[in-house]
Backbone and ligand atoms as CSV (ligand in chain L), in Angstrom:
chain,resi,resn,atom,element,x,y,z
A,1,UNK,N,N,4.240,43.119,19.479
A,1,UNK,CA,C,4.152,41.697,19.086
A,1,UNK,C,C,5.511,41.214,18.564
A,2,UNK,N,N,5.580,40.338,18.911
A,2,UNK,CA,C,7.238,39.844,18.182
A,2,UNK,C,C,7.064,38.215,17.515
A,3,UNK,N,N,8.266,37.798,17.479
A,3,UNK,CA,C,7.909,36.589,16.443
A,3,UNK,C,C,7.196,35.298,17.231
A,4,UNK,N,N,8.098,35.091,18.377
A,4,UNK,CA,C,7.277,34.074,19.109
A,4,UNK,C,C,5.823,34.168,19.334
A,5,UNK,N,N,4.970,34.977,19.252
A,5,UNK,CA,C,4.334,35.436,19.268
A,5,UNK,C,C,3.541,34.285,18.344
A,6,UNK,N,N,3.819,35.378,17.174
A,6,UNK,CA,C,3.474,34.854,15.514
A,6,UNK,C,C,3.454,33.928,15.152
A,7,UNK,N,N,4.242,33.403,15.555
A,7,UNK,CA,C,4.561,31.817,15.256
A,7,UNK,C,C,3.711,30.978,16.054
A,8,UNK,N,N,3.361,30.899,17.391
A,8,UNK,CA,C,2.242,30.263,18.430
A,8,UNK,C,C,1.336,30.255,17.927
A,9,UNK,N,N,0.633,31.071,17.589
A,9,UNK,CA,C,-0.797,31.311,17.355
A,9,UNK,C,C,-1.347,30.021,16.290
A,10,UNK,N,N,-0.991,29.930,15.268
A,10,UNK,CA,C,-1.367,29.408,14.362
A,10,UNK,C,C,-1.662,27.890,14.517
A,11,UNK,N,N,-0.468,27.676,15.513
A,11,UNK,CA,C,0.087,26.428,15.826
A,11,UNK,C,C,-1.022,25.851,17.004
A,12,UNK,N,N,-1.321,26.908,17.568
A,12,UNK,CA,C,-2.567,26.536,19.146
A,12,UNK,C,C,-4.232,26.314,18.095
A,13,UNK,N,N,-4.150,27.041,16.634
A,13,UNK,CA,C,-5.254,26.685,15.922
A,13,UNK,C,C,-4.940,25.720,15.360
A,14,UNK,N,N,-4.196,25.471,14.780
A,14,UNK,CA,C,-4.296,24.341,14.179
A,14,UNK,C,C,-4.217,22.665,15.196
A,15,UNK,N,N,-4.018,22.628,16.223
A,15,UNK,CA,C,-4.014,21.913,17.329
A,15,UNK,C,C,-5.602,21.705,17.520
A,16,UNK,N,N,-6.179,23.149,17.713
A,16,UNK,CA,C,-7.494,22.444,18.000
A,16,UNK,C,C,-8.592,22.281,16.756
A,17,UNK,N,N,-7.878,22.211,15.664
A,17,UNK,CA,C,-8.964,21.704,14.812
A,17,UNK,C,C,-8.249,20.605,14.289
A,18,UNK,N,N,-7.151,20.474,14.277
A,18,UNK,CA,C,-6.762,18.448,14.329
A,18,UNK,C,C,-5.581,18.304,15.645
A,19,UNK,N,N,-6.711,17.605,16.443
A,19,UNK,CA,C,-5.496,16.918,17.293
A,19,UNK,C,C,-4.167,16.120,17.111
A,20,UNK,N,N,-3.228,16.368,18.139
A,20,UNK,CA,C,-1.736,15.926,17.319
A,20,UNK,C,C,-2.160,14.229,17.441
A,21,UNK,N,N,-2.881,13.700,18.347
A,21,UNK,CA,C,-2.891,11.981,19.038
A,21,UNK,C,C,-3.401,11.640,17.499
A,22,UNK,N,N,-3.060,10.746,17.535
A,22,UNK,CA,C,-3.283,9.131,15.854
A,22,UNK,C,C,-4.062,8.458,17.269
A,23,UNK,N,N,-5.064,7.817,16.146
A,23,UNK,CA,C,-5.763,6.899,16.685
A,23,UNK,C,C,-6.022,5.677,15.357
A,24,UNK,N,N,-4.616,4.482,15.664
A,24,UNK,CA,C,-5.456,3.694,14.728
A,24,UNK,C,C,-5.843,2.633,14.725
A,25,UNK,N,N,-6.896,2.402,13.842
A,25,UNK,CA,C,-7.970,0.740,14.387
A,25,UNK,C,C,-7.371,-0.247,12.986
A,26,UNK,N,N,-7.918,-1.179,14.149
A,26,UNK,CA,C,-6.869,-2.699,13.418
A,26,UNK,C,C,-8.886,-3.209,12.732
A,27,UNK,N,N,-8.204,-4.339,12.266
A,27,UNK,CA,C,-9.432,-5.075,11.522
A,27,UNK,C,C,-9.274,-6.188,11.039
A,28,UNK,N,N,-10.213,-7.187,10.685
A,28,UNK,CA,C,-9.878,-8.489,10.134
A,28,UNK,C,C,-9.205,-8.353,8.976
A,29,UNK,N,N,-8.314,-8.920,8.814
A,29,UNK,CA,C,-7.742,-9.528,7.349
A,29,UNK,C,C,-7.873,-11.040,7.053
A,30,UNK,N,N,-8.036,-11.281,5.874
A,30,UNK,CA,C,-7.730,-12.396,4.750
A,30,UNK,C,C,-7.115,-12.588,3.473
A,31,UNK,N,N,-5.811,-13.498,3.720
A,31,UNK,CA,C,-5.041,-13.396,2.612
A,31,UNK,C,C,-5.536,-14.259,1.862
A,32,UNK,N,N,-5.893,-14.141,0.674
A,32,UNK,CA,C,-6.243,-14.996,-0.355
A,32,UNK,C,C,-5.172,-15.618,-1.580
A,33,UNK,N,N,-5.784,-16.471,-1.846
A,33,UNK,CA,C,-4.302,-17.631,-2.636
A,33,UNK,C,C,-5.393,-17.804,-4.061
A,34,UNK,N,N,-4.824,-17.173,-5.346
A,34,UNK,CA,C,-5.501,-17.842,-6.377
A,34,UNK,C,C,-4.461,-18.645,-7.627
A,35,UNK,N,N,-4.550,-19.730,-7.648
A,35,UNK,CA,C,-3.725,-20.290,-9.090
A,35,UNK,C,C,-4.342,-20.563,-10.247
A,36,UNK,N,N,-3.485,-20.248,-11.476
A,36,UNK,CA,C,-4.134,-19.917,-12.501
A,36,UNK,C,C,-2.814,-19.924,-13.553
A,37,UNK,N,N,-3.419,-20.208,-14.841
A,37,UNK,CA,C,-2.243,-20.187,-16.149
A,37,UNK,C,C,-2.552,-18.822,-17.192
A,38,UNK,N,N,-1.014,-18.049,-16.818
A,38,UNK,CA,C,-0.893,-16.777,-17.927
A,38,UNK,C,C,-1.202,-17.201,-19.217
A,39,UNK,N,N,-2.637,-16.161,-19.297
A,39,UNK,CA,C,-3.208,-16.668,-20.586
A,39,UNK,C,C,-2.296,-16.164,-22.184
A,40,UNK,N,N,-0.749,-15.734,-21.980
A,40,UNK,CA,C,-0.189,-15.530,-23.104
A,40,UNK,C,C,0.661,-16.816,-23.449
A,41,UNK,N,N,1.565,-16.893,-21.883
A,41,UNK,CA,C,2.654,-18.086,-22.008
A,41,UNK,C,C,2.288,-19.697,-21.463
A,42,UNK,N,N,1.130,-19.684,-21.246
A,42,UNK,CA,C,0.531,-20.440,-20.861
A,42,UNK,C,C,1.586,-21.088,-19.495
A,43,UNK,N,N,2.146,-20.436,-18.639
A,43,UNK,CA,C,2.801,-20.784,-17.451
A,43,UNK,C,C,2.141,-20.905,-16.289
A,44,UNK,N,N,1.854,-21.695,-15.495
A,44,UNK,CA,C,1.463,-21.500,-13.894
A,44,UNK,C,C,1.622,-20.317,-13.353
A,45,UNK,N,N,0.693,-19.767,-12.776
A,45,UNK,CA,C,0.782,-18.299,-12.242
A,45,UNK,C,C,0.301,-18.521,-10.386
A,46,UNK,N,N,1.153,-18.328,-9.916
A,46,UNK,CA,C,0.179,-17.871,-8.594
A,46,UNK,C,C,0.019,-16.831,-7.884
A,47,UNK,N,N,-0.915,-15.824,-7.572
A,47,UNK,CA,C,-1.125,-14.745,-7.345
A,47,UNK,C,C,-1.912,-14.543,-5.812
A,48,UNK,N,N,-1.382,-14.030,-5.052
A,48,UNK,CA,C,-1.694,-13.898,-3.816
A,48,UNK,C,C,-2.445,-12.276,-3.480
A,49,UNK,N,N,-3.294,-11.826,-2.638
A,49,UNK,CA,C,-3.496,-10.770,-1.765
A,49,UNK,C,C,-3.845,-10.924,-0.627
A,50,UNK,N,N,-4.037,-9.125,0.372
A,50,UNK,CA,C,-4.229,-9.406,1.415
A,50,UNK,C,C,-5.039,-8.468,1.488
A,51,UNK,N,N,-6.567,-9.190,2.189
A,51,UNK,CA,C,-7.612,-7.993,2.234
A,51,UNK,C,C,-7.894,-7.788,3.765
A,52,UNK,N,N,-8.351,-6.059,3.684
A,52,UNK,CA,C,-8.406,-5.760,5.007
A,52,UNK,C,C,-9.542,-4.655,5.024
A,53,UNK,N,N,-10.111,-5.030,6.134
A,53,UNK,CA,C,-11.056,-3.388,6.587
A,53,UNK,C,C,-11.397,-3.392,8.069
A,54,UNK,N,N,-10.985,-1.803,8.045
A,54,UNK,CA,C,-10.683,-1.503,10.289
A,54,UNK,C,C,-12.119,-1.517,10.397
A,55,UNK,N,N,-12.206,-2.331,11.724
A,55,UNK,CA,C,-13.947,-1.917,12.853
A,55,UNK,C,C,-12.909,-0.574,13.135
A,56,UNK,N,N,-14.257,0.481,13.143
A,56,UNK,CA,C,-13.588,2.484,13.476
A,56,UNK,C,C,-15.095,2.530,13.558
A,57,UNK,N,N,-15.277,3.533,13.803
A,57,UNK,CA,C,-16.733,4.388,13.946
A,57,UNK,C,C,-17.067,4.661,12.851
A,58,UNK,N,N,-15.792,4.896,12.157
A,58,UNK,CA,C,-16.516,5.469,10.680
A,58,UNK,C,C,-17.345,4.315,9.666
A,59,UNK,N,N,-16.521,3.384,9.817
A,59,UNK,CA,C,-17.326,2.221,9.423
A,59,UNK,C,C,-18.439,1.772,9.482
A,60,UNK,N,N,-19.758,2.086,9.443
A,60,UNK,CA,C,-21.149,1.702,9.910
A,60,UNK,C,C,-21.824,0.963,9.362
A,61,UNK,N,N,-23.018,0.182,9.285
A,61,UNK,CA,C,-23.667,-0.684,9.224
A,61,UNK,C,C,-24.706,0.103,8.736
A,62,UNK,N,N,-24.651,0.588,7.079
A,62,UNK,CA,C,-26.348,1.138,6.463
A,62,UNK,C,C,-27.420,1.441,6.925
A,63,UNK,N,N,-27.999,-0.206,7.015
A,63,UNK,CA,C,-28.668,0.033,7.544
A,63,UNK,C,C,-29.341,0.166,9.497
A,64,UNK,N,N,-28.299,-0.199,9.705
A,64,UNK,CA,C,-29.026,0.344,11.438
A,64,UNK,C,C,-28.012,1.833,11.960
A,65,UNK,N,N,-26.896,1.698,11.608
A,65,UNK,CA,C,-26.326,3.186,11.365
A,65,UNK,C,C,-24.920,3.384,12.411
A,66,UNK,N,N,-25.849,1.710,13.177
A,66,UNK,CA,C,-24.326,1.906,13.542
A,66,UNK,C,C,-22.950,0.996,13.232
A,67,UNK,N,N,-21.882,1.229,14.215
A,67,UNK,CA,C,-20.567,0.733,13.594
A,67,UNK,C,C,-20.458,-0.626,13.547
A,68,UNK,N,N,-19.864,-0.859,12.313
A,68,UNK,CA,C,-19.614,-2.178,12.263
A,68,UNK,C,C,-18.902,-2.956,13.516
A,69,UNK,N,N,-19.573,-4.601,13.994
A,69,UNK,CA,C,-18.966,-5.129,14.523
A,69,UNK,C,C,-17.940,-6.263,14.265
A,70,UNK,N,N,-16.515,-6.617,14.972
A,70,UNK,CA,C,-15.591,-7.379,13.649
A,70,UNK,C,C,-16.490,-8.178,13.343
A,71,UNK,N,N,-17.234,-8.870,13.309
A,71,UNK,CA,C,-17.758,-9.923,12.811
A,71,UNK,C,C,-18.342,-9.786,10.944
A,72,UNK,N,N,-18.693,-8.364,11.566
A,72,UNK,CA,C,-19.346,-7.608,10.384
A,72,UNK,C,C,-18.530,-7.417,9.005
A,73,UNK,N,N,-17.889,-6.731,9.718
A,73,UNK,CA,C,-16.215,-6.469,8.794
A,73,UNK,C,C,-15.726,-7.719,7.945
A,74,UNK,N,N,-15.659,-8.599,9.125
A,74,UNK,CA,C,-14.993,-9.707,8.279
A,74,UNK,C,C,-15.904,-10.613,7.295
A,75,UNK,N,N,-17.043,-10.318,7.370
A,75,UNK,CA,C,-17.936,-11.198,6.553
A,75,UNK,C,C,-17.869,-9.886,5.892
A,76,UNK,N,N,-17.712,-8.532,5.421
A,76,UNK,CA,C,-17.372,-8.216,4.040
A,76,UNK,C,C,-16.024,-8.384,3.748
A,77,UNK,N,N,-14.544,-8.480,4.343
A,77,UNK,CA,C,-13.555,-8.781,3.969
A,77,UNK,C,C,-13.849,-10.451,2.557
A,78,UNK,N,N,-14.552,-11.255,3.879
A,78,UNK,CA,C,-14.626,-12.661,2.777
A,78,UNK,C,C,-15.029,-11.839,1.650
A,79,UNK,N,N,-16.271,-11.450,1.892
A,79,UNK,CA,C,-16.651,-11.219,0.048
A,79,UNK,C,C,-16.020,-10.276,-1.040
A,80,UNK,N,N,-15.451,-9.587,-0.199
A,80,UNK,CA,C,-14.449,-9.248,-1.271
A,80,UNK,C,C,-13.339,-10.333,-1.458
A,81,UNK,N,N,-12.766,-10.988,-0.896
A,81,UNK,CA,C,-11.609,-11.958,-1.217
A,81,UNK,C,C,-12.319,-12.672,-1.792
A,82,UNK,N,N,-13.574,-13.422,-1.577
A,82,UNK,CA,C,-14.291,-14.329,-2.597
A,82,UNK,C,C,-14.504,-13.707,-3.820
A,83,UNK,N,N,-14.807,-12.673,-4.231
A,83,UNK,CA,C,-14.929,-11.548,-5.714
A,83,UNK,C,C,-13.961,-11.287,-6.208
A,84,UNK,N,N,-12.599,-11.256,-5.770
A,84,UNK,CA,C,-11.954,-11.110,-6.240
A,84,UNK,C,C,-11.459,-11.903,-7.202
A,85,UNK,N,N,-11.103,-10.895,-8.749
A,85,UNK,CA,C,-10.224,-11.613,-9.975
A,85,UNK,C,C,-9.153,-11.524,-10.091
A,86,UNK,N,N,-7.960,-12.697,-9.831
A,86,UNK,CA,C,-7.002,-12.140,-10.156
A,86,UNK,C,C,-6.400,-11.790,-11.467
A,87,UNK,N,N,-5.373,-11.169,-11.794
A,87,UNK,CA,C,-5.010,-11.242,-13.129
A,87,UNK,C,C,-3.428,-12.422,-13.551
A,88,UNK,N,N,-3.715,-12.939,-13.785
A,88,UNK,CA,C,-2.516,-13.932,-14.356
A,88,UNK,C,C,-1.504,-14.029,-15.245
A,89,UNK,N,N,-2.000,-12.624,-15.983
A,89,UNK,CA,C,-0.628,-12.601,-17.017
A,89,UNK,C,C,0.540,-12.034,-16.192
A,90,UNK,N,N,1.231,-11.993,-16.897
A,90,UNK,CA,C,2.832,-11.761,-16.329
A,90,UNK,C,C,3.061,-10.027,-16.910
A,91,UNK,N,N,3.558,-9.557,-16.575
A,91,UNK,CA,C,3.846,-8.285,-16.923
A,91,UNK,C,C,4.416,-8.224,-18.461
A,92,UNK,N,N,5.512,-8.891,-18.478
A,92,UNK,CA,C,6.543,-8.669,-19.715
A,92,UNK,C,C,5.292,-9.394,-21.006
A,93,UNK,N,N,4.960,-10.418,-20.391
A,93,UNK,CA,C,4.030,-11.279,-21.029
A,93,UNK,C,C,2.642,-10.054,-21.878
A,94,UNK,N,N,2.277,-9.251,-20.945
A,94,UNK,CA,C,1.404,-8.322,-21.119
A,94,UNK,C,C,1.710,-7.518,-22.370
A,95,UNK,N,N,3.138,-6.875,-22.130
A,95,UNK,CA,C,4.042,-5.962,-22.747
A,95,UNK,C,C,4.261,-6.401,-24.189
A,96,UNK,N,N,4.870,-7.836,-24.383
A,96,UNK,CA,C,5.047,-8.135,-25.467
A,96,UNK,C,C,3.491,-8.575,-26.438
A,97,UNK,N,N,2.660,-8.581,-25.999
A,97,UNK,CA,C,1.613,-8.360,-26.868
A,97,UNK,C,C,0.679,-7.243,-27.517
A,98,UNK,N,N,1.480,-6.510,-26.852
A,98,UNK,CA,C,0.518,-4.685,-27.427
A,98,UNK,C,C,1.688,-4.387,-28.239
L,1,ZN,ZN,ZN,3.302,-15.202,-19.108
């Protein structure tokens, strides 16, 4: 046995218990816009995100079991962007009160 050898092997297992190919799934997003006044300095704050979740297989639908369709996805994207709180203080703002 020699090194090339040694070295293959591991490499042909580990191949077939994760394939080298990426497979990745896209999904609806919604960026959400919230304005609001830092409740220390009392300044205008505006605070933005961007919410996202991939249609994948893994993604499923509870109750019927299977995968979400985008439609699906994106009507939970809204509700999380609709739930969402932002926070409005300012960092330093934060800092100087503790
Ligand atoms: Zn502030």
């Amino acid at each position: 046995m020699n090194d090339a050898c040694l070295r293959r092997r591991p490499r042909y297992w580990e191949e077939r218990l994760m394939p080298s190919y990426e497979v990745t799934f896209t999904g609806p997003t919604r960026r959400e816009e919230r304005i609001g006044k830092c409740p220390t300095c009392g300044k205008r704050v505006k605070r933005s995100r961007v919410f996202e979740k991939t249609v994948s297989p893994f993604n499923r639908n509870r109750d019927t079991g299977l995968p979400k369709t985008w439609v699906e996805v994106a009507r939970d994207v809204d509700a999380e962007a609709e739930a969402w709180v932002a926070n409005f203080e300012h960092w330093p703002c934060a800092e100087s009160r503790t």
